[in-house]
OpenMM code with the backbone's topology and positions (N, CA, C; nanometers):
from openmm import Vec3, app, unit

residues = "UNK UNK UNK UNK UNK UNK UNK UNK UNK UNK UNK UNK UNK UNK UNK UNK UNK UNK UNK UNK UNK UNK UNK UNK UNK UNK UNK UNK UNK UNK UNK UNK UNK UNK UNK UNK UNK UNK UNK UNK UNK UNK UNK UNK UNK UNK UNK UNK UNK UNK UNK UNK UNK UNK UNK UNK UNK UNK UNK UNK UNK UNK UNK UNK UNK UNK UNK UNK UNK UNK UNK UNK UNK UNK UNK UNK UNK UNK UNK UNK UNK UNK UNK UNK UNK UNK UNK UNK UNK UNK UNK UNK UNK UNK UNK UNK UNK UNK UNK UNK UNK UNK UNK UNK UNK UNK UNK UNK UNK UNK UNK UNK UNK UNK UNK UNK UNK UNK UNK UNK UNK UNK UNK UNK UNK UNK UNK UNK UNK UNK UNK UNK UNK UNK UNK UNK UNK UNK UNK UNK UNK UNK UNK UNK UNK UNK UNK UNK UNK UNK UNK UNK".split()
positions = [
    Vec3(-0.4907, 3.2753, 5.2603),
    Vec3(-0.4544, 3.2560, 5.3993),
    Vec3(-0.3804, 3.1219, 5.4124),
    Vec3(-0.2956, 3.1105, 5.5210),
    Vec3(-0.1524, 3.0085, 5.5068),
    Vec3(-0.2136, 2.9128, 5.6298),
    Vec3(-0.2251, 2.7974, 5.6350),
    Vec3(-0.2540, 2.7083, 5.7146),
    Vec3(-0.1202, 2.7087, 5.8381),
    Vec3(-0.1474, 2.7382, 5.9529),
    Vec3(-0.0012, 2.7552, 6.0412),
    Vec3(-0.0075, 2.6453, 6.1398),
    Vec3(-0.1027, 2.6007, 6.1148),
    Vec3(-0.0838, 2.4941, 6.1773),
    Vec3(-0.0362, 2.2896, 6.1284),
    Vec3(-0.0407, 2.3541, 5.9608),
    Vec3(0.0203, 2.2905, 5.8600),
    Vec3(0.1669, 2.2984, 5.8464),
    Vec3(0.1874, 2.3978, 5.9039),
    Vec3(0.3669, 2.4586, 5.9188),
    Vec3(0.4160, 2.4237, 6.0089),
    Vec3(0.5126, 2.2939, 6.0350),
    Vec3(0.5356, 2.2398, 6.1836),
    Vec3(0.6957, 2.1646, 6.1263),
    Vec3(0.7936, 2.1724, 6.2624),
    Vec3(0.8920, 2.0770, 6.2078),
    Vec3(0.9226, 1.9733, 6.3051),
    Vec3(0.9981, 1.8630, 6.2606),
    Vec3(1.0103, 1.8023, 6.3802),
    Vec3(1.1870, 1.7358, 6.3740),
    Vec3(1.2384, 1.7248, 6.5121),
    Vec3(1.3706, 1.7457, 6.5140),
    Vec3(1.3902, 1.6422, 6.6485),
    Vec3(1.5113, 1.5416, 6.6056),
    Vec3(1.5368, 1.4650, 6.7106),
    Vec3(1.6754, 1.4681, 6.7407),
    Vec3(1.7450, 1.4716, 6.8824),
    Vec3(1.8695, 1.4840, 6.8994),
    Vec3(1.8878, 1.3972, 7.0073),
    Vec3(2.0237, 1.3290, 6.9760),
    Vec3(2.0440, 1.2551, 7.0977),
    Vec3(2.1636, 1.3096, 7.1817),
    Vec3(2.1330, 1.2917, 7.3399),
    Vec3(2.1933, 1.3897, 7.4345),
    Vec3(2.2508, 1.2939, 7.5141),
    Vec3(2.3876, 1.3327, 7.5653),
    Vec3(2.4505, 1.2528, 7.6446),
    Vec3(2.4520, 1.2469, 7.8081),
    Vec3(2.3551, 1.2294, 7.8234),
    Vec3(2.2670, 1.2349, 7.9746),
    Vec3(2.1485, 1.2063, 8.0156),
    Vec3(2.1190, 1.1819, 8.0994),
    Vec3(1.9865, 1.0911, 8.1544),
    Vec3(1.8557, 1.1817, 8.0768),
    Vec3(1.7517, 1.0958, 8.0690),
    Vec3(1.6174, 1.2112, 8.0955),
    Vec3(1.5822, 1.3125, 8.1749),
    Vec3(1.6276, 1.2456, 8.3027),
    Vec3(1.6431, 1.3657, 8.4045),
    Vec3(1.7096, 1.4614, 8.4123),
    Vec3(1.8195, 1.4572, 8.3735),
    Vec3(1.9349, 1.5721, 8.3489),
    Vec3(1.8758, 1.6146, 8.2089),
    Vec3(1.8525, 1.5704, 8.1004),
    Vec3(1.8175, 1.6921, 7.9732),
    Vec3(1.6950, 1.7343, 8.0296),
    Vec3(1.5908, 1.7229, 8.0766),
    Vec3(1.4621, 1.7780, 8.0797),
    Vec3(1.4755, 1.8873, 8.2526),
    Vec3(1.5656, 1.8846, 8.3053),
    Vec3(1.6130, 1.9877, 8.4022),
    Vec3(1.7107, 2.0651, 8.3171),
    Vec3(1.8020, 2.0359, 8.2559),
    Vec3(1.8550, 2.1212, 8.1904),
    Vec3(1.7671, 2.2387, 8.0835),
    Vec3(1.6892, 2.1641, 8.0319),
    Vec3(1.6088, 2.2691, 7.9174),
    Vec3(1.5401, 2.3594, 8.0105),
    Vec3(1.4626, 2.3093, 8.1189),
    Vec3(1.3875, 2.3628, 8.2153),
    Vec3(1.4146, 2.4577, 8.3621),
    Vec3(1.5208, 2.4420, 8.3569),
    Vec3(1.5927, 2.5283, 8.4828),
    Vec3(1.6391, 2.6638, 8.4730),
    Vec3(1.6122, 2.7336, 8.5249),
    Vec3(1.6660, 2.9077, 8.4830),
    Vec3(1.8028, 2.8939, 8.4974),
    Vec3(1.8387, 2.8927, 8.6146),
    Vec3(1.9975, 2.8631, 8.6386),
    Vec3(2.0798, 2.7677, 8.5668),
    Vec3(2.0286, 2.6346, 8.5287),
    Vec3(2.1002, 2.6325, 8.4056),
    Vec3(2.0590, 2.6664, 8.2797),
    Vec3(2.0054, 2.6821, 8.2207),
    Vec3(1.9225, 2.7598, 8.0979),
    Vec3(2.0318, 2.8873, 8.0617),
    Vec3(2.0661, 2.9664, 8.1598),
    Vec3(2.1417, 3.0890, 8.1669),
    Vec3(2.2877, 3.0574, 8.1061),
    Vec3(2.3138, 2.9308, 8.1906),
    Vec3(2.4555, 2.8736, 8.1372),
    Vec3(2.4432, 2.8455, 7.9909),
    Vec3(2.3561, 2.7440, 7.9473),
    Vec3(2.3876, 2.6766, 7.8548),
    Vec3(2.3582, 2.7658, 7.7351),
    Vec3(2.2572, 2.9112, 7.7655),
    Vec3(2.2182, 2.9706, 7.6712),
    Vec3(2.3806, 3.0681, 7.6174),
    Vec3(2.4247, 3.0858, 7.6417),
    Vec3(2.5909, 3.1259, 7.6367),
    Vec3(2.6802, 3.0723, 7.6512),
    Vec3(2.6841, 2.9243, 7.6742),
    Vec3(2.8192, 2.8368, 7.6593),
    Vec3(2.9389, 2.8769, 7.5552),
    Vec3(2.8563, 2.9244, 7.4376),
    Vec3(2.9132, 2.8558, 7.3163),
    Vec3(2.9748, 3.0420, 7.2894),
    Vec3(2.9047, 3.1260, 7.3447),
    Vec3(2.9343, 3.2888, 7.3196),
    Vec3(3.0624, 3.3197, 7.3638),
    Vec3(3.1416, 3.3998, 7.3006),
    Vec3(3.2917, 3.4446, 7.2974),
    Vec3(3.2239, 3.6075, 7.3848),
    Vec3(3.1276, 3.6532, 7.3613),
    Vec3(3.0192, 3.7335, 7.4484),
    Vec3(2.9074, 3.7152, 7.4658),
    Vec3(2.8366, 3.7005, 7.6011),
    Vec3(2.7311, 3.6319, 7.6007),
    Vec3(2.6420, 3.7457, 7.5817),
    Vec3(2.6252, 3.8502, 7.5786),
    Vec3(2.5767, 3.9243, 7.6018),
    Vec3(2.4291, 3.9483, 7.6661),
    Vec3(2.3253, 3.9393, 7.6729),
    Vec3(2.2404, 3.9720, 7.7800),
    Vec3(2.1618, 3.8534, 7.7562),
    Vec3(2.1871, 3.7995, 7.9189),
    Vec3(2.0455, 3.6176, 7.9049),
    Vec3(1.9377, 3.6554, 8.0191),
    Vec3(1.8493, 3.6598, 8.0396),
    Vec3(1.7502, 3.7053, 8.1830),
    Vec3(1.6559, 3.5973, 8.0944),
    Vec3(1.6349, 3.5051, 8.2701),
    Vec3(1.5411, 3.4905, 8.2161),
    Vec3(1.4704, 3.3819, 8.3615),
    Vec3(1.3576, 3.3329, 8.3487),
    Vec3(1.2488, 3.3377, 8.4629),
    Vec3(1.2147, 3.2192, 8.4231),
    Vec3(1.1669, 3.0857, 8.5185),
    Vec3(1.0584, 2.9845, 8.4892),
    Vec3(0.9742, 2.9607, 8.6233),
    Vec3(0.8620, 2.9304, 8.5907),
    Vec3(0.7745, 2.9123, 8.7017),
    Vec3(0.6867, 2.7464, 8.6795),
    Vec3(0.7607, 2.6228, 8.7038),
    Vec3(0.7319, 2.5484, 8.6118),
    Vec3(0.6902, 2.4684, 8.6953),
    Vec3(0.5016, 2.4839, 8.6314),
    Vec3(0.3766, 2.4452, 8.6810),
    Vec3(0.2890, 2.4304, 8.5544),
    Vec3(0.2253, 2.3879, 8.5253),
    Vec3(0.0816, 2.3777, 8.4668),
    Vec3(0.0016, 2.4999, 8.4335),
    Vec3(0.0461, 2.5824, 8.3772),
    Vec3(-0.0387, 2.7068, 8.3668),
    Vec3(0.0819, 2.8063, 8.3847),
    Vec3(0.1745, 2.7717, 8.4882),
    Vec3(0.3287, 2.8645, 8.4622),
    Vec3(0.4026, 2.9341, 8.3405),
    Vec3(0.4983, 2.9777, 8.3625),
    Vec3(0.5463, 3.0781, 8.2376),
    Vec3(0.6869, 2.9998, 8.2675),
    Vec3(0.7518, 3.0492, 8.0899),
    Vec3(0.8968, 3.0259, 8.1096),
    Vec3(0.9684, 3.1828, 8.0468),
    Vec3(1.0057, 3.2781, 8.0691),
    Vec3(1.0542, 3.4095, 7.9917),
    Vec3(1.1633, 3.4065, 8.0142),
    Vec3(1.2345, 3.4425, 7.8414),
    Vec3(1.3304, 3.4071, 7.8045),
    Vec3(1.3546, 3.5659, 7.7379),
    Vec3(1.4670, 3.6219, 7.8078),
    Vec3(1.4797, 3.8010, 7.6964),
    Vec3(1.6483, 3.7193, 7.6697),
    Vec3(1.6754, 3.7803, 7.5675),
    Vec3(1.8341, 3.7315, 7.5138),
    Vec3(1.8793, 3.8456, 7.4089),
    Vec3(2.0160, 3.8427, 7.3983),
    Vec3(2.0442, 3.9698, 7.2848),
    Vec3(2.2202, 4.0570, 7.3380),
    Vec3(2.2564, 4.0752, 7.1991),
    Vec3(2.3473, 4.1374, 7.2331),
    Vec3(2.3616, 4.2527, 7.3283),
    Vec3(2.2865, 4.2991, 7.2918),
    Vec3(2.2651, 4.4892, 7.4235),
    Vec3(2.0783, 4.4926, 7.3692),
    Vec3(2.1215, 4.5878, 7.5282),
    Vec3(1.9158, 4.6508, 7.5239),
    Vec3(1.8645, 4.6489, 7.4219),
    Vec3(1.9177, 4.7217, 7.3162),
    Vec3(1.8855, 4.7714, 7.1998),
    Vec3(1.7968, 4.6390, 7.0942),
    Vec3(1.8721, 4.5095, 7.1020),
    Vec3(1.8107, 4.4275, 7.0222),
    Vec3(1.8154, 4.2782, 7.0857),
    Vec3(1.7061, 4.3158, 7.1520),
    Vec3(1.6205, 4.1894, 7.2818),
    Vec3(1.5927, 4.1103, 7.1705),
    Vec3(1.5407, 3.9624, 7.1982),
    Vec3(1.4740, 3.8900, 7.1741),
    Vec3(1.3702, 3.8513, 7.3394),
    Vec3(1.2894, 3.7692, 7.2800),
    Vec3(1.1835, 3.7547, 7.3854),
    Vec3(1.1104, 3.6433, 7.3545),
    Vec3(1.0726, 3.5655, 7.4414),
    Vec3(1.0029, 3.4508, 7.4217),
    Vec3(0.9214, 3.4034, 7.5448),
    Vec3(0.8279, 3.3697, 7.5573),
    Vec3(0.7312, 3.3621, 7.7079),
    Vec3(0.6677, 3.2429, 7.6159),
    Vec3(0.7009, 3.1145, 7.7163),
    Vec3(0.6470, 2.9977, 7.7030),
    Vec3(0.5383, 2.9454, 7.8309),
    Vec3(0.4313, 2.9303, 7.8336),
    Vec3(0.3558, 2.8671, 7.9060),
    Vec3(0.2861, 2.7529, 7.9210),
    Vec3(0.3410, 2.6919, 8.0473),
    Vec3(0.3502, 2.5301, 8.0111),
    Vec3(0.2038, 2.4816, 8.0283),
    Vec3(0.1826, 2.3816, 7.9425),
    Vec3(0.0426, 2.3283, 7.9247),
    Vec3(0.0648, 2.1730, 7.9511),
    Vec3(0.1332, 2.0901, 7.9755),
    Vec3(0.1435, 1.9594, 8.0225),
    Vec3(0.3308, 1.9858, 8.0606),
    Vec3(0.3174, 1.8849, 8.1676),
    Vec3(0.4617, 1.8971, 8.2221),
    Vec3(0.4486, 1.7548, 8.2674),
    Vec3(0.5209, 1.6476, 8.2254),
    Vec3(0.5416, 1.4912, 8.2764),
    Vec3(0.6879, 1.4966, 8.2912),
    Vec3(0.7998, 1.5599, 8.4177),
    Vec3(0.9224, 1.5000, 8.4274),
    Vec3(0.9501, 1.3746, 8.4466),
    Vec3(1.0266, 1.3518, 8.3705),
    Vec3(1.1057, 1.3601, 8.2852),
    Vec3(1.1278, 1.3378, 8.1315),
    Vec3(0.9515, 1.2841, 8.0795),
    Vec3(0.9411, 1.2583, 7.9737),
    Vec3(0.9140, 1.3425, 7.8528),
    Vec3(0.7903, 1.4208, 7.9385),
    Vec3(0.7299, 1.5284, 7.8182),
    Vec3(0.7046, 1.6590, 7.8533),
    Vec3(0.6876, 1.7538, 7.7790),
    Vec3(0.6704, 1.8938, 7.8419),
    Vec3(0.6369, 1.9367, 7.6761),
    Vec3(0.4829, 2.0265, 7.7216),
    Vec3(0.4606, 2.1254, 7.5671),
    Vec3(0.4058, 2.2594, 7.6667),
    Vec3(0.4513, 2.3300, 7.5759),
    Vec3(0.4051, 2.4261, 7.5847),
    Vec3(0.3363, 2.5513, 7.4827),
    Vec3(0.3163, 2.6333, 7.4679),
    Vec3(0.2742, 2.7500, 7.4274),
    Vec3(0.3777, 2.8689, 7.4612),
    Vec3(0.4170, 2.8992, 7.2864),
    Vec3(0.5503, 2.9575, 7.2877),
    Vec3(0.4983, 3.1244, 7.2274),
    Vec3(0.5363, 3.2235, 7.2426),
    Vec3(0.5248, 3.3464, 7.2403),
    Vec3(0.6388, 3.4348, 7.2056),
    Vec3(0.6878, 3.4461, 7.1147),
    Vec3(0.8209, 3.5174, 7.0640),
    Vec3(0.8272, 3.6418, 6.9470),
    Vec3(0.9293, 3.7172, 7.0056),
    Vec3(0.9286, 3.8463, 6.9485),
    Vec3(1.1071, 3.8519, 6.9195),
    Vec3(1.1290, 3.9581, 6.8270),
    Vec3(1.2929, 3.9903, 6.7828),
    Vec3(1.2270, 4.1163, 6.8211),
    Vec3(1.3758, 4.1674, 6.8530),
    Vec3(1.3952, 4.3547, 6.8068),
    Vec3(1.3132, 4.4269, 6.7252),
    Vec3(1.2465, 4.3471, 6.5627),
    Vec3(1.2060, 4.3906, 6.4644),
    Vec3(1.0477, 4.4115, 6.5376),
    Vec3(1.0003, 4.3899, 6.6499),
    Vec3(0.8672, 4.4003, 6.7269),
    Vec3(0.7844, 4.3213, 6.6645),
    Vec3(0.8320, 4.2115, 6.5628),
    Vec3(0.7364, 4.0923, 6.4871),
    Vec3(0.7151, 3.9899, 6.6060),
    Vec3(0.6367, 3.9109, 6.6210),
    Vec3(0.5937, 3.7979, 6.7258),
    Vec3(0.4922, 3.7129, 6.6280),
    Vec3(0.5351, 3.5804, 6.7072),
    Vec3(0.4531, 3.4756, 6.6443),
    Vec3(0.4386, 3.3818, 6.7540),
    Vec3(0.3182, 3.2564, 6.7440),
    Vec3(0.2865, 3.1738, 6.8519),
    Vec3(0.2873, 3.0908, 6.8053),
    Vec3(0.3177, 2.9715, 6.8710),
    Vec3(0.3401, 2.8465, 6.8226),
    Vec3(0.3371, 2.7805, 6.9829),
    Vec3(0.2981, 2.6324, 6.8868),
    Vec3(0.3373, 2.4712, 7.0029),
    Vec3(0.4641, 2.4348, 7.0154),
    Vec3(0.4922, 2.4341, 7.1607),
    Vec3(0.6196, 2.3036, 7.0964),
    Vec3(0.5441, 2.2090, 7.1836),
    Vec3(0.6207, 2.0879, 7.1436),
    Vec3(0.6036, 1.9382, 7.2265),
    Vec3(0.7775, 1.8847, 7.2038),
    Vec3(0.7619, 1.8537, 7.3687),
    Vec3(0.9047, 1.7945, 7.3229),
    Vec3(0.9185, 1.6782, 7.4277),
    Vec3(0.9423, 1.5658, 7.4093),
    Vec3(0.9512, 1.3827, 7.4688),
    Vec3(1.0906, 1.3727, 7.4277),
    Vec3(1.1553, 1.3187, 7.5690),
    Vec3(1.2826, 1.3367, 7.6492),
    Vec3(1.2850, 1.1584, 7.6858),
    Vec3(1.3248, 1.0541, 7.5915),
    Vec3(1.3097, 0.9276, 7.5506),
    Vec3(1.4520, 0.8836, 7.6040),
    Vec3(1.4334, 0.7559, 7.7144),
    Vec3(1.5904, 0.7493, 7.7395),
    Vec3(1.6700, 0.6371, 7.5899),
    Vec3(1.7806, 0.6729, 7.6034),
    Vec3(1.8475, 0.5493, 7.4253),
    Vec3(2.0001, 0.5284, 7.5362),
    Vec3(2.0594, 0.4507, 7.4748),
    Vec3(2.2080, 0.3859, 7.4821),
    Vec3(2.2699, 0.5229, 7.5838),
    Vec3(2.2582, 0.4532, 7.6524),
    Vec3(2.3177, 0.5446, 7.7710),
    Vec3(2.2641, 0.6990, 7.8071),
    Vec3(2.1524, 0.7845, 7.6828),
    Vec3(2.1565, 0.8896, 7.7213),
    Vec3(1.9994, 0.9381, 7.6949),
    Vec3(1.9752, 1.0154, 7.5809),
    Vec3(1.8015, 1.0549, 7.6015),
    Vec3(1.8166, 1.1453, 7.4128),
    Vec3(1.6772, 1.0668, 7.3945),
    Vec3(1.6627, 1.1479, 7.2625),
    Vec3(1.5533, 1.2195, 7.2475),
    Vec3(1.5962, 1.3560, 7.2561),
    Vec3(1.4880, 1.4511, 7.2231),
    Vec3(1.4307, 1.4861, 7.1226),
    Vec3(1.3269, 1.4699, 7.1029),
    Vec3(1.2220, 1.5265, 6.9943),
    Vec3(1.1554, 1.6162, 7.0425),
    Vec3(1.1984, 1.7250, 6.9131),
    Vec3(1.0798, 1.7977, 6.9591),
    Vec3(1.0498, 1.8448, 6.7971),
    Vec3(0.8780, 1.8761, 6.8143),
    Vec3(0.7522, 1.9134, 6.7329),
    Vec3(0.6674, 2.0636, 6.7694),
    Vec3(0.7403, 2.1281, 6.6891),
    Vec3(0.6816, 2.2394, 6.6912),
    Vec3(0.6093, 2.2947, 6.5417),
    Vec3(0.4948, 2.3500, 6.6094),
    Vec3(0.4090, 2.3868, 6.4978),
    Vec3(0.3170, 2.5231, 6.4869),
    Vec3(0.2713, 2.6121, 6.4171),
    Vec3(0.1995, 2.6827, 6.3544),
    Vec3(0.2763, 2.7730, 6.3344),
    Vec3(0.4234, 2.8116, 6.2975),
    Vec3(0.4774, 2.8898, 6.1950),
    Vec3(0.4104, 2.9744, 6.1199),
    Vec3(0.4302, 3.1019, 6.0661),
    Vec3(0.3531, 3.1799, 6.0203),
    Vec3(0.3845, 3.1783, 5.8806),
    Vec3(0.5101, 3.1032, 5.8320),
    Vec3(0.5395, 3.1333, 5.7156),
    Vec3(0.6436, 2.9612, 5.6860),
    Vec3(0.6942, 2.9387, 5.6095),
    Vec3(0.7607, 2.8232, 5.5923),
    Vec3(0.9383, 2.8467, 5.5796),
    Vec3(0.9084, 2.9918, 5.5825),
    Vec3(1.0979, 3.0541, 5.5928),
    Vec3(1.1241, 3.0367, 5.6951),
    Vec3(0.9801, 3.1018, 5.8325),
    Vec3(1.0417, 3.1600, 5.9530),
    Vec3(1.0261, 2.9322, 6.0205),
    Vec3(0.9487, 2.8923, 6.0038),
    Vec3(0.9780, 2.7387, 5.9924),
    Vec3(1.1243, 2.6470, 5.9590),
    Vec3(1.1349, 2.7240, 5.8547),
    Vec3(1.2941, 2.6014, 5.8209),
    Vec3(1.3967, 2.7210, 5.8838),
    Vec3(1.4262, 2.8317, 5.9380),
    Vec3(1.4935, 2.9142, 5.9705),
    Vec3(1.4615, 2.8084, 6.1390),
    Vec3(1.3533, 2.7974, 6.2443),
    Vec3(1.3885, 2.7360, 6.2905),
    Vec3(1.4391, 2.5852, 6.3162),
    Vec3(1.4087, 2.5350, 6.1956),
    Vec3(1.4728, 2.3908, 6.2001),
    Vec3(1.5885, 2.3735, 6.1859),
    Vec3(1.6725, 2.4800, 6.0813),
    Vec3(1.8293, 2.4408, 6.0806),
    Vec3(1.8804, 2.5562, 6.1126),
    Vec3(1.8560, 2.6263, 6.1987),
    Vec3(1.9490, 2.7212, 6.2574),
    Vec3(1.8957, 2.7367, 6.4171),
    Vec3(1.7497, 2.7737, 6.4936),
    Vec3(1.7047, 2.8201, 6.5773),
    Vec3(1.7667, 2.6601, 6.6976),
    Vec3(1.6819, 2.5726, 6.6813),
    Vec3(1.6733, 2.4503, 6.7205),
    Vec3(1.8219, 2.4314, 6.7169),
    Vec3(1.9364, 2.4168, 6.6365),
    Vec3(2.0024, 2.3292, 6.5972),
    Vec3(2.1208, 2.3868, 6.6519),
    Vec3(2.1053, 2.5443, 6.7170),
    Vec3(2.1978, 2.6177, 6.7857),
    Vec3(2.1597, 2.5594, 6.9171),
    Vec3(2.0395, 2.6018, 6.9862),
    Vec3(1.9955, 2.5227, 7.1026),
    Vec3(2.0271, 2.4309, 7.1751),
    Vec3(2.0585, 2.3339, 7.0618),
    Vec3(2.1042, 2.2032, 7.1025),
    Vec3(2.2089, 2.1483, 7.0988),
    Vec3(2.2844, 2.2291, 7.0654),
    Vec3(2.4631, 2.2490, 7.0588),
    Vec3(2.4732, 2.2605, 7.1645),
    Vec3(2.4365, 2.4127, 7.2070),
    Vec3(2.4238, 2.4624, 7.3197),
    Vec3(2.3906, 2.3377, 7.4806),
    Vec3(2.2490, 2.3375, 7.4717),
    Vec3(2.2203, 2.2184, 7.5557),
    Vec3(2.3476, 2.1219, 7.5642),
    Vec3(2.3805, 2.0590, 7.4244),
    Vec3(2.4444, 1.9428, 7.4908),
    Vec3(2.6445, 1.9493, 7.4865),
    Vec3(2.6468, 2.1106, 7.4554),
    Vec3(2.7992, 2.1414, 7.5482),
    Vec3(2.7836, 2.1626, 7.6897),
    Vec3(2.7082, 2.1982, 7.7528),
    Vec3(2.6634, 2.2616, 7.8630),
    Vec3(2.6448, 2.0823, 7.9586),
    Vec3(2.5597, 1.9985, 7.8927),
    Vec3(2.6129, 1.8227, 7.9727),
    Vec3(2.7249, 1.7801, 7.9261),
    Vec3(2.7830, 1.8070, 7.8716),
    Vec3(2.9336, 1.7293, 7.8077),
    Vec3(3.0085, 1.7903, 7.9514),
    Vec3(2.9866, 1.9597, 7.9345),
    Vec3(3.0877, 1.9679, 8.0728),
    Vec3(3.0592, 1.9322, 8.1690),
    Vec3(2.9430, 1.9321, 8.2458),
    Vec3(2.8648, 1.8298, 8.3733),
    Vec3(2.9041, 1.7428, 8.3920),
    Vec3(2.9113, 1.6556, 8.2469),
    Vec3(2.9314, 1.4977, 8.2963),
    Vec3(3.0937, 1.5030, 8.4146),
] * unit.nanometer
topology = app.Topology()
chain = topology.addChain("A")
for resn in residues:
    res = topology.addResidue(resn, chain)
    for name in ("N", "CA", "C"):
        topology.addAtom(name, app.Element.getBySymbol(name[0]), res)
């Protein structure tokens, strides 16, 4: 048996905008929607819901067509705007596999803008782990910070 809570990565990016603006940006449906397709030549299907409270949900369905959803239902367990926010993450692909995990993520202001870290942990495996460290995350945050580049 695989320790998953031994399976964790941690990832810092610096964003060109206040604390307040990245931690509304990650957190806002309406922009969430934008930034989750900035970068798509087709965005193809973004829905998605936050109810952001202490015990609230964040649901996230994404995917080229019906056929191959992704899904993710995050429920927030500490919320400090503009600094910190973790939650309890819940995600599924098309393939009907799902896994749960932490994130924690501290929204730190630096030289004009905010550096995000975030720490996520109990991975089920150390593939589906570094699959999100240099690809899941690292699209995200492209994403995120084309989406303030055009704001500014």
């Amino acid at each position: 048996m695989t320790d998953t809570t031994a399976l964790s990565l941690r990832i810092e990016r610096a964003l060109p905008a206040s604390p307040e603006e990245v931690f509304d940006a990650y957190t806002d449906a309406e922009k969430q929607k934008i930034w989750f397709s900035i970068l798509d030549e087709d965005p193809g299907i973004v829905e998605i819901e936050v109810d952001l409270r202490v015990g609230g949900t964040q649901t996230a369905v994404w995917g080229p067509d019906r056929e191959h959803l992704f899904r993710e239902t995050q429920t927030f367990l500490e919320i400090d705007r503009p600094n910190r926010l973790v939650t309890e993450s819940v995600g599924s692909g098309p393939d009907g596999d799902s896994m749960t995990t932490r994130v924690e993520i501290d929204f730190a202001p630096t030289n004009g803008g905010t550096l995000m870290t975030i720490v996520q942990s109990g991975f089920p495996t150390p593939e589906v782990r570094d699959f999100f460290e240099t690809e899941a995350w690292i699209g995200a945050l492209e994403r995120i910070e084309a989406y303030l580049r055009r704001e500014a």
